[in-house]
Biopython code that builds the backbone (N, CA, C, O; Angstrom):
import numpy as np
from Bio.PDB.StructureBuilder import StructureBuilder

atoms = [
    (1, "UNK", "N", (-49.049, 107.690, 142.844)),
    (1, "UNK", "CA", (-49.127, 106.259, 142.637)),
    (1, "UNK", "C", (-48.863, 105.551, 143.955)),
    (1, "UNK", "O", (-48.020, 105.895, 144.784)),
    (2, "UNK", "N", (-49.620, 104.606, 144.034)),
    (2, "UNK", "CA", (-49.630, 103.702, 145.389)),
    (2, "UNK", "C", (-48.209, 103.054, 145.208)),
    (2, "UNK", "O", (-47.671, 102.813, 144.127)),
    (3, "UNK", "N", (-47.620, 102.780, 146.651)),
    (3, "UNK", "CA", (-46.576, 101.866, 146.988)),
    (3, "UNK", "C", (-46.891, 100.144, 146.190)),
    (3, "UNK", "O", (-47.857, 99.496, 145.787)),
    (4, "UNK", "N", (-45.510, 100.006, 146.296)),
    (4, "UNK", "CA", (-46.183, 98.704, 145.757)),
    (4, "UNK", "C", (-46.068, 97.913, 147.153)),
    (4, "UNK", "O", (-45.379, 98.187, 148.135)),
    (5, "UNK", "N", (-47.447, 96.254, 146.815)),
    (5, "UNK", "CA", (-47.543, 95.889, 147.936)),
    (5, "UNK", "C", (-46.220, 94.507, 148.365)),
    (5, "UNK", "O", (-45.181, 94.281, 147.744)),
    (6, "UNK", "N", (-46.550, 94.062, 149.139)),
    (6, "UNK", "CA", (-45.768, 93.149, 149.629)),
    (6, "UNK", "C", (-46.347, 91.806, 149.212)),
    (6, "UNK", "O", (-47.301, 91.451, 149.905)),
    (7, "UNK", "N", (-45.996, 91.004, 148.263)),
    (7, "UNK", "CA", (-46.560, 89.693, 148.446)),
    (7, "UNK", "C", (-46.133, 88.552, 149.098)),
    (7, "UNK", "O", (-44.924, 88.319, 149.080)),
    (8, "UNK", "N", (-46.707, 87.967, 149.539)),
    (8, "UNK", "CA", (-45.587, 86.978, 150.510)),
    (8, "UNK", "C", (-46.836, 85.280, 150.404)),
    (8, "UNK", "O", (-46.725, 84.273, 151.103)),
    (9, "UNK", "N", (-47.543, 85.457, 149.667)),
    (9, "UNK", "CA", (-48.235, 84.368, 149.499)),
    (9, "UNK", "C", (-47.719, 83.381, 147.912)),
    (9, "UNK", "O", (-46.845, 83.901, 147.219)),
    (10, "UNK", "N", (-48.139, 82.412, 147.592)),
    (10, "UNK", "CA", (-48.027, 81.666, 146.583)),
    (10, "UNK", "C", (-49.193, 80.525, 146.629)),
    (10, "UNK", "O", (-49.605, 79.716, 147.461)),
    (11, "UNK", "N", (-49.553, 80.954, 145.075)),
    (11, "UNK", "CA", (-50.729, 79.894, 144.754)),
    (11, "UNK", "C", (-50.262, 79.227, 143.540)),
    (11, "UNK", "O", (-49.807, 80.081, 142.779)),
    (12, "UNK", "N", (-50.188, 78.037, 143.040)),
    (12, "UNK", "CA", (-50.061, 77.544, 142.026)),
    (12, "UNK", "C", (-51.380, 77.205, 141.447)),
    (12, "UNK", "O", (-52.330, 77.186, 142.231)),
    (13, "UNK", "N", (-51.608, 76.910, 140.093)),
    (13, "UNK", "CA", (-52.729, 76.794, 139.288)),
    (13, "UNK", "C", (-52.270, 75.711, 138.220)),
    (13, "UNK", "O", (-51.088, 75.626, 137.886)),
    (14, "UNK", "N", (-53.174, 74.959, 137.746)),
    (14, "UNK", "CA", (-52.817, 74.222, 136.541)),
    (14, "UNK", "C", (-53.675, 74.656, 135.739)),
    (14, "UNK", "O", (-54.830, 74.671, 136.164)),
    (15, "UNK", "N", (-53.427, 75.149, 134.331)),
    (15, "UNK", "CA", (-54.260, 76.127, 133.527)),
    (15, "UNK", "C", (-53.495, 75.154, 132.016)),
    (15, "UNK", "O", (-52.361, 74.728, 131.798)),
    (16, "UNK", "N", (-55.152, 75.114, 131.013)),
    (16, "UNK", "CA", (-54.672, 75.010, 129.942)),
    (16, "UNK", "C", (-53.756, 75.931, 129.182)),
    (16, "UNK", "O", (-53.568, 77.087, 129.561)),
    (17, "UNK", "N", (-53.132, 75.377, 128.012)),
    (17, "UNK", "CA", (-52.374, 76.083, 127.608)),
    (17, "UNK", "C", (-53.427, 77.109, 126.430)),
    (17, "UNK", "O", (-53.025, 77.394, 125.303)),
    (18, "UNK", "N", (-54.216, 77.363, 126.746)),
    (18, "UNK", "CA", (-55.548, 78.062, 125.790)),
    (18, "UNK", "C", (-55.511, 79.203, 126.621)),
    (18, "UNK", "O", (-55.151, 80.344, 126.331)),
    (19, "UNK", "N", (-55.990, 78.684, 127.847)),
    (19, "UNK", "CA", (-56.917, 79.463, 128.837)),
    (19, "UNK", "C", (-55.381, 80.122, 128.993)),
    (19, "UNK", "O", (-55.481, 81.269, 128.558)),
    (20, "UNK", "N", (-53.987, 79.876, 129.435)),
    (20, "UNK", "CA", (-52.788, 80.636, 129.724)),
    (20, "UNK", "C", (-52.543, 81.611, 128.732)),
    (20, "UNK", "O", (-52.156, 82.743, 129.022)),
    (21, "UNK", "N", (-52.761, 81.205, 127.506)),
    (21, "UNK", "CA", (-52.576, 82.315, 126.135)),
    (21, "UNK", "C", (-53.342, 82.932, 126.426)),
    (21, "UNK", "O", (-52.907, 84.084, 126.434)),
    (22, "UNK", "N", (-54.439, 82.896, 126.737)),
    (22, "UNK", "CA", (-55.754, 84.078, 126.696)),
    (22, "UNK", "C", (-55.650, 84.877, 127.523)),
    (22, "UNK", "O", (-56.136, 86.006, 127.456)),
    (23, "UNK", "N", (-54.929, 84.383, 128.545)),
    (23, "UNK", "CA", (-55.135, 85.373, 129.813)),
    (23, "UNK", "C", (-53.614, 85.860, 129.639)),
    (23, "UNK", "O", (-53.771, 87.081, 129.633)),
    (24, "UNK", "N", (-52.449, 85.671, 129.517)),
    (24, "UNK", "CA", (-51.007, 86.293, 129.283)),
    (24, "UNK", "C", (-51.381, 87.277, 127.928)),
    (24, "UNK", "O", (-50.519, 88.153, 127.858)),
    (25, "UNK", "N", (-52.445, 87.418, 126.772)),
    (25, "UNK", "CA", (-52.628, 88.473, 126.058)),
    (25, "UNK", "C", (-53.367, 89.582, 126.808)),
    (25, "UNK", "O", (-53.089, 90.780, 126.837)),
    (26, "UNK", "N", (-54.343, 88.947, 127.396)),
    (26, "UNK", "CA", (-55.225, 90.025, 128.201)),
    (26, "UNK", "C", (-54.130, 90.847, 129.134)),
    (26, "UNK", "O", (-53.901, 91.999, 128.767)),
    (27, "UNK", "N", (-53.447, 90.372, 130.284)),
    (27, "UNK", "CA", (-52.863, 90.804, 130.503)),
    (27, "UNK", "C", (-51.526, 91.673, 130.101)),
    (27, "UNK", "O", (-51.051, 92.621, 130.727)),
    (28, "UNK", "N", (-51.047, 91.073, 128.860)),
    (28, "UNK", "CA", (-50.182, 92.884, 128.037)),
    (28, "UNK", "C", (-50.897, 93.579, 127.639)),
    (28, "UNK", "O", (-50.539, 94.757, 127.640)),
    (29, "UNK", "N", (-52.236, 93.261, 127.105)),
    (29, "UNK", "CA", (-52.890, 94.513, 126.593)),
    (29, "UNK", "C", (-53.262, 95.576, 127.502)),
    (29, "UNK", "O", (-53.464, 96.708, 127.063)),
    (30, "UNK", "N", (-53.397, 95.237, 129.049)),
    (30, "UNK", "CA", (-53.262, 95.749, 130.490)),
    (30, "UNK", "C", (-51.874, 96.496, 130.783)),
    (30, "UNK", "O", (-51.685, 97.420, 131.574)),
    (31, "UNK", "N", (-51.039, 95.919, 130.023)),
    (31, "UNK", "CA", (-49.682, 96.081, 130.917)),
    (31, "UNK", "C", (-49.239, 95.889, 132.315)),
    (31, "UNK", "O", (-48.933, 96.448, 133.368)),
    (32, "UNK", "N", (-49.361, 94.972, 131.809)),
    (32, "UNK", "CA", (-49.669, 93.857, 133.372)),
    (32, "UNK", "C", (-48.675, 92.955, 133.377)),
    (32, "UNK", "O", (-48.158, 92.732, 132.283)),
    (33, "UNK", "N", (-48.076, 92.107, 134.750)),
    (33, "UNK", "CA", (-47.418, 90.547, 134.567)),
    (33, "UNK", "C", (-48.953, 89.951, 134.606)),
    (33, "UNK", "O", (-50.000, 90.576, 134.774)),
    (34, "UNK", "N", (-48.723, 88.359, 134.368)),
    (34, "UNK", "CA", (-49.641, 87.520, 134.408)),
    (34, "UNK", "C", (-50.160, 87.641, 135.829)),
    (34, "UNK", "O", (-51.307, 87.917, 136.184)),
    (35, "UNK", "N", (-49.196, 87.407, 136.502)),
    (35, "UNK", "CA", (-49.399, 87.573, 137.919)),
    (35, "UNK", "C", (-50.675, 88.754, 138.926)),
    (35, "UNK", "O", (-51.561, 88.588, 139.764)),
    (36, "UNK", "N", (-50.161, 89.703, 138.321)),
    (36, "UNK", "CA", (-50.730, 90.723, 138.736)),
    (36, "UNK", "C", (-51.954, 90.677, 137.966)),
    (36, "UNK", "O", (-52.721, 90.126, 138.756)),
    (37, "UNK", "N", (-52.522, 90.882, 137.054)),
    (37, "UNK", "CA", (-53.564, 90.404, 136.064)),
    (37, "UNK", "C", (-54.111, 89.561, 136.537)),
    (37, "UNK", "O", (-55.330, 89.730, 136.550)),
    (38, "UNK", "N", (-53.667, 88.412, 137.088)),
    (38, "UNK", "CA", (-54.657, 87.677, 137.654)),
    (38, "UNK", "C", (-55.372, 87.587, 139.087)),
    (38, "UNK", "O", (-56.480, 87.146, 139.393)),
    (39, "UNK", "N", (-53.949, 88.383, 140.162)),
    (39, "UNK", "CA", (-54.496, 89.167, 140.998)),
    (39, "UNK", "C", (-55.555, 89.781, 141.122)),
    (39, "UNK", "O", (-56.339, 89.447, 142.010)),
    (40, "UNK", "N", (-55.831, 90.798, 140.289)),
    (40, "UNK", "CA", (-56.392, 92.430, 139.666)),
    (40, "UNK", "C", (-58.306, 91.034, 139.483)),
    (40, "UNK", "O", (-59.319, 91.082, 140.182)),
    (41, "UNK", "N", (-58.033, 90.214, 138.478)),
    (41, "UNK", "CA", (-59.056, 88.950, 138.388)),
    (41, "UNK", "C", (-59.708, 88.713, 139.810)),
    (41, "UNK", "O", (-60.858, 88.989, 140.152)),
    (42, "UNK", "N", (-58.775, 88.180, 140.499)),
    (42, "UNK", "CA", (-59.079, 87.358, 141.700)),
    (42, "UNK", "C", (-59.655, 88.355, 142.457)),
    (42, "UNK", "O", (-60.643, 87.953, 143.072)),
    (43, "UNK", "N", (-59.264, 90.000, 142.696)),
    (43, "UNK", "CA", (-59.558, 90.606, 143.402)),
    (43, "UNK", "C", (-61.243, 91.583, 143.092)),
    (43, "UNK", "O", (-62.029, 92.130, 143.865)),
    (44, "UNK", "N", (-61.215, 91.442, 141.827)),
    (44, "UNK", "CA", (-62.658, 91.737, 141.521)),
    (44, "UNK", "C", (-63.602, 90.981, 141.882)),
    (44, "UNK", "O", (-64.505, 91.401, 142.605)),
    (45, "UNK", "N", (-63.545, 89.602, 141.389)),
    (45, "UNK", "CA", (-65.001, 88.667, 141.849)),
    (45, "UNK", "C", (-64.684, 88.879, 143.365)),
    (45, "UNK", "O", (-65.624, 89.133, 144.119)),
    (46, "UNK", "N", (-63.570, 88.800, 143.790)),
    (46, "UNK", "CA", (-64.093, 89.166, 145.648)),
    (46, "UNK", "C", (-65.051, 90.144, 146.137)),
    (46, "UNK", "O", (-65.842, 90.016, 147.072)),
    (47, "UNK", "N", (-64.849, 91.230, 145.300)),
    (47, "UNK", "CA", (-65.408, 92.625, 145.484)),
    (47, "UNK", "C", (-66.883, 92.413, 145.205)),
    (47, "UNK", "O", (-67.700, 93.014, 145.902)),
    (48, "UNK", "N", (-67.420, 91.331, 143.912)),
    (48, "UNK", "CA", (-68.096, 91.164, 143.677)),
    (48, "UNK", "C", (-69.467, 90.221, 144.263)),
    (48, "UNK", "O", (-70.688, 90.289, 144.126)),
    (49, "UNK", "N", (-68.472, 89.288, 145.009)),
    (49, "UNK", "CA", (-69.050, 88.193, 145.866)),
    (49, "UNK", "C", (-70.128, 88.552, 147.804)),
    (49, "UNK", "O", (-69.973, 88.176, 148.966)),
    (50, "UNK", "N", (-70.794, 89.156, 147.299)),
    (50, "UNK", "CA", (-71.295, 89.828, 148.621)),
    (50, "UNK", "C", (-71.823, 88.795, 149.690)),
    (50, "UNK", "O", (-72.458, 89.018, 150.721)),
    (51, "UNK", "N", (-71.444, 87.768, 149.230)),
    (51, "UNK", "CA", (-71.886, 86.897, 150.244)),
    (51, "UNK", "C", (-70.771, 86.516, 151.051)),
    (51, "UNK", "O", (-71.040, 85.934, 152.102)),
    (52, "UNK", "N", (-69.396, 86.759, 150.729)),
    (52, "UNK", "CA", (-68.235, 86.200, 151.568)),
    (52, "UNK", "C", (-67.807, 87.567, 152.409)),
    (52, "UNK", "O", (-67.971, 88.715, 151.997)),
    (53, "UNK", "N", (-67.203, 87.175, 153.718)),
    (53, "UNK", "CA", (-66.390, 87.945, 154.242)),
    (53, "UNK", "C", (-65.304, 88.034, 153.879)),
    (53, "UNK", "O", (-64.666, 87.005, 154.102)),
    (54, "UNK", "N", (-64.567, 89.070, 153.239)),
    (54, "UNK", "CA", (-63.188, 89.164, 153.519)),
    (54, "UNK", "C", (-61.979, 89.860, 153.885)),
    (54, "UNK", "O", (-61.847, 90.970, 153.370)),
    (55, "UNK", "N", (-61.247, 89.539, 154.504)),
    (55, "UNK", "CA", (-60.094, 90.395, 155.701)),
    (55, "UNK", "C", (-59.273, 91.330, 154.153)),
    (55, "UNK", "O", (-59.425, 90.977, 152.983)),
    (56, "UNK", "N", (-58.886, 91.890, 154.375)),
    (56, "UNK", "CA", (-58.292, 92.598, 153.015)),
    (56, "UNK", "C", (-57.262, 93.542, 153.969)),
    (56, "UNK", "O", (-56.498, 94.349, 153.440)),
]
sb = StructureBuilder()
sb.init_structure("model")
sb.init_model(0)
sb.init_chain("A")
sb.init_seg("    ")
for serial, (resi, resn, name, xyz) in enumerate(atoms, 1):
    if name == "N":
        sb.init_residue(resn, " ", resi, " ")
    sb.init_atom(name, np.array(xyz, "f"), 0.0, 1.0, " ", f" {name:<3s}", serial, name[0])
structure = sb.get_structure()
């Protein structure tokens, strides 16, 4: 198992309280924090986005 990483950034979001339920279930059914879950989110469409550069 990989180290865990270092986070040292912070993003805040304003999210309905729909869209927060939906995604805090998705994420236990993961076994996940929200956090990381949404990470794991954020870090796919990057992967996905072939038009952006990004430093990783």
């Amino acid at each position: 198992m990989a180290g865990k990483l270092k986070r040292t950034e912070t993003v805040q979001v304003r999210l309905t309280k729909e869209v927060r339920a939906s995604a805090e279930l998705l994420a236990g059914e993961d076994m996940r924090t929200l956090s990381s879950w949404i990470e794991r989110v954020v870090m796919e469409q990057i992967k996905r986005d072939r038009r952006r550069k990004v430093v990783l």
